[in-house]
C-alpha positions as CSV (number, residue, x, y, z in Angstrom):
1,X,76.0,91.8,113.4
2,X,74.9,93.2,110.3
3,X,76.9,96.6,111.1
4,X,79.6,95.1,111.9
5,X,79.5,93.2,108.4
6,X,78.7,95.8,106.3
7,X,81.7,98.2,107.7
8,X,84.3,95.2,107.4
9,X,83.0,95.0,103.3
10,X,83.2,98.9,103.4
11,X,87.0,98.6,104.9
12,X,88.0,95.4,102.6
13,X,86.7,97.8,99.5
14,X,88.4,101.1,101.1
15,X,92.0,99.8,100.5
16,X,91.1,97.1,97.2
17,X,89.2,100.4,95.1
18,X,91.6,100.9,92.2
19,X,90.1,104.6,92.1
20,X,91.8,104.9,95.4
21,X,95.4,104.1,94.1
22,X,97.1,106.2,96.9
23,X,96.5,103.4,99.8
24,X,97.9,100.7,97.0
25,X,100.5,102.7,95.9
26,X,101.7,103.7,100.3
27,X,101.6,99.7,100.9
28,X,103.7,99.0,98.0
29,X,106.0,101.6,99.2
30,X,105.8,100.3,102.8
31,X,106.3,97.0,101.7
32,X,108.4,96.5,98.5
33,X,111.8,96.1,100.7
34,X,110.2,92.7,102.1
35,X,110.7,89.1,101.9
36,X,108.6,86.6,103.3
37,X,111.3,86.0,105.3
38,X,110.5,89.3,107.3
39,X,106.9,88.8,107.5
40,X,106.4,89.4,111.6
41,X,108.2,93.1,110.8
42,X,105.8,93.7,107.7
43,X,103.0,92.5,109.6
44,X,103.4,94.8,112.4
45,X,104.2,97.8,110.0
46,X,101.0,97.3,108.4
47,X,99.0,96.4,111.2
48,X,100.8,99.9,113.6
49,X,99.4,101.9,110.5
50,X,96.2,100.4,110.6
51,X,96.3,101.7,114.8
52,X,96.8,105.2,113.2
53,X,94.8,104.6,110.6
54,X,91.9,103.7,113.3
55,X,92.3,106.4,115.8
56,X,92.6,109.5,113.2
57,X,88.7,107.6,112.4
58,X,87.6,107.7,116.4
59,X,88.7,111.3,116.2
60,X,87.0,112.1,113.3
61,X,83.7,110.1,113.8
62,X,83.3,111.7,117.5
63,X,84.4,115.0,116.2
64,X,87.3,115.4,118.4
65,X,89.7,116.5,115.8
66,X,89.2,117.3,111.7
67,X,92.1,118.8,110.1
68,X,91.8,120.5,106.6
69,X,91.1,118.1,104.1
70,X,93.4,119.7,101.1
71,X,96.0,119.5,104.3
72,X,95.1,116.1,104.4
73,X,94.7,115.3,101.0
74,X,98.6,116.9,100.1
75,X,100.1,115.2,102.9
76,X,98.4,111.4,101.6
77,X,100.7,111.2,98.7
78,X,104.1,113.3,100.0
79,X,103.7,110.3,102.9
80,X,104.2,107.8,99.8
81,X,107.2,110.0,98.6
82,X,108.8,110.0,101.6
83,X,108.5,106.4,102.2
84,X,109.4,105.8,98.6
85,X,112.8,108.4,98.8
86,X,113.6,106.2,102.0
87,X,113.4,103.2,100.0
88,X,115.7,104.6,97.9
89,X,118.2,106.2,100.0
90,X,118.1,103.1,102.4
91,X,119.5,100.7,100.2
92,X,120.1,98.1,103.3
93,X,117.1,97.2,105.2
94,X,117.8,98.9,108.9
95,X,116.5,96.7,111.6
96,X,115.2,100.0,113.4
97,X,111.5,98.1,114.0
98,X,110.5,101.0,116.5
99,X,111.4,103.7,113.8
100,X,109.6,102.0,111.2
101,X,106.5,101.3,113.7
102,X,106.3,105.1,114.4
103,X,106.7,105.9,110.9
104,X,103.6,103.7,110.1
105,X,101.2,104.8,113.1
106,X,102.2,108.5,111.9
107,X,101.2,108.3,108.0
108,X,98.5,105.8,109.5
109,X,97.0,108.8,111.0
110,X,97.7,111.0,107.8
111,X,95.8,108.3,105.8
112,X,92.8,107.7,108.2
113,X,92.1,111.7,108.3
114,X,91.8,111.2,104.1
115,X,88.7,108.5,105.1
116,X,87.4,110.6,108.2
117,X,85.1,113.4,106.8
118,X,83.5,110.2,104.5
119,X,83.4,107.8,107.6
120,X,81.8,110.5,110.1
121,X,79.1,111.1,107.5
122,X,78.2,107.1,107.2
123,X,78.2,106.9,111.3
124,X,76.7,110.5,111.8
125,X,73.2,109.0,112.2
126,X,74.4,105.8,114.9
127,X,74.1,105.9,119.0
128,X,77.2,103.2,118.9
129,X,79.9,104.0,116.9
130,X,82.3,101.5,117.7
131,X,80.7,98.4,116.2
132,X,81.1,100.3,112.9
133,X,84.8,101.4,114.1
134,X,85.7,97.3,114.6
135,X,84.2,96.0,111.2
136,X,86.3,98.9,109.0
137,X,89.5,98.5,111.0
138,X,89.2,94.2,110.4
139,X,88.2,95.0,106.8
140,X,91.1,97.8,106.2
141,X,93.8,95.0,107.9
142,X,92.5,92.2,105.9
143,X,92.8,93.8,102.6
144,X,96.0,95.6,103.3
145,X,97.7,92.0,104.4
146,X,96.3,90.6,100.8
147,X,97.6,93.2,98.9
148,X,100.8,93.1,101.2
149,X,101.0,88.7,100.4
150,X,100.5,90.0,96.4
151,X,103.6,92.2,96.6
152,X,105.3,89.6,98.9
153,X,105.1,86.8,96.4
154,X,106.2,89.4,93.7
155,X,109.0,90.3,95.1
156,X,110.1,86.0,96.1
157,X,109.5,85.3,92.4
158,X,111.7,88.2,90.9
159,X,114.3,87.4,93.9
160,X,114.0,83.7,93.4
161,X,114.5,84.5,89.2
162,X,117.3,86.6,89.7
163,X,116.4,88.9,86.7
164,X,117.1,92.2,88.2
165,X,119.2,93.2,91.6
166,X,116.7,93.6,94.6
167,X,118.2,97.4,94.9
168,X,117.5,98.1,91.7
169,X,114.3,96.6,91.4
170,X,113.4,98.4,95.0
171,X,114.7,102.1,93.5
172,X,113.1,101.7,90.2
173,X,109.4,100.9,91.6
174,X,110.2,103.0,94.2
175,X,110.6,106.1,91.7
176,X,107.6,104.7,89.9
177,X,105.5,105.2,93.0
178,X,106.8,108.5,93.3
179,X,106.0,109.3,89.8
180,X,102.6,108.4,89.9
181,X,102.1,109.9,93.7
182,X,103.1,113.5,92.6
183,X,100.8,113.1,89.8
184,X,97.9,113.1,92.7
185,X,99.7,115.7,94.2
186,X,99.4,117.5,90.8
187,X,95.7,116.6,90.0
188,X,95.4,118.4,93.3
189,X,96.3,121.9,91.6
């Protein structure tokens, strides 16, 4: 039980570091074309990319698959650009859920690959892996749904106020995120 603890604090802390700004600023991009209204879709988004989040961590942890971490850590913030750029070029919310799924489980992957190298080191030493597996994928969820209820109630106050148009305000924090995600790209260099 204590495992199982311990790797759900590990995942809650994964996603709520500040030093690891990318997974804030990929929900925030994932999740700043939302109302509460659409909470089932948002939850599913976030919970399909916590699947591909998970499995890129089985395949890393039972050394089934590791690909190049400056691969991996280049591709991390482009997947925030592109979901950022999609924001901004899809100014009307498409109800395409299985596109958007797919899109999730995909940079889920991407994003789980970052943690992989890190997470196979902590489990390196265990006979049972999946206990450990469990805890971080419940810890990873719950934190991404609280950040994901912060942005929510966010973006129902600045609707509900009216002070700026929801495309606007979507384009303009979407070109902030991109912004700041091609500074990691650049810090990269």
């Amino acid at each position: 039980m204590y495992d199982l603890i311990f790797y759900l604090e590990l995942g809650l802390l994964h996603v709520l570091d500040w030093n690891a700004i990318d997974h804030m600023l990929f929900l925030c991009a994932l999740t700043i074309v939302y109302n509460f209204k659409d909470f089932k879709t948002v939850f599913w988004v976030v919970t399909f990319f916590t699947f591909g989040h998970t499995f890129s961590l089985i395949l890393s942890a039972f050394d089934l698959f590791k690909p190049s971490s400056q691969l991996i850590e280049f591709l991390i913030p482009t997947t925030i650009i592109v979901t950022s750029l999609y924001n901004i070029l899809e100014t009307k919310k498409s109800k395409n859920n299985l596109f958007e799924y797919g899109f999730s489980i995909f940079f889920g992957l991407i994003h789980g690959f970052g943690f992989g190298n890190y997470f196979e080191m902590l489990t390196d030493s265990l006979d049972a892996k999946i206990t450990p597996l469990i805890g971080f994928a419940l810890g990873v969820e719950l934190s991404q749904l609280v950040v994901v209820l912060v942005i929510l109630i966010i973006n129902t106050i600045l609707n509900k106020l009216n002070l700026i148009s929801r495309t606007i305000y979507i384009k303009i924090v979407s070109i902030i995120i991109i912004l700041l995600s091609l500074n990691l790209i650049y810090q990269m260099i």
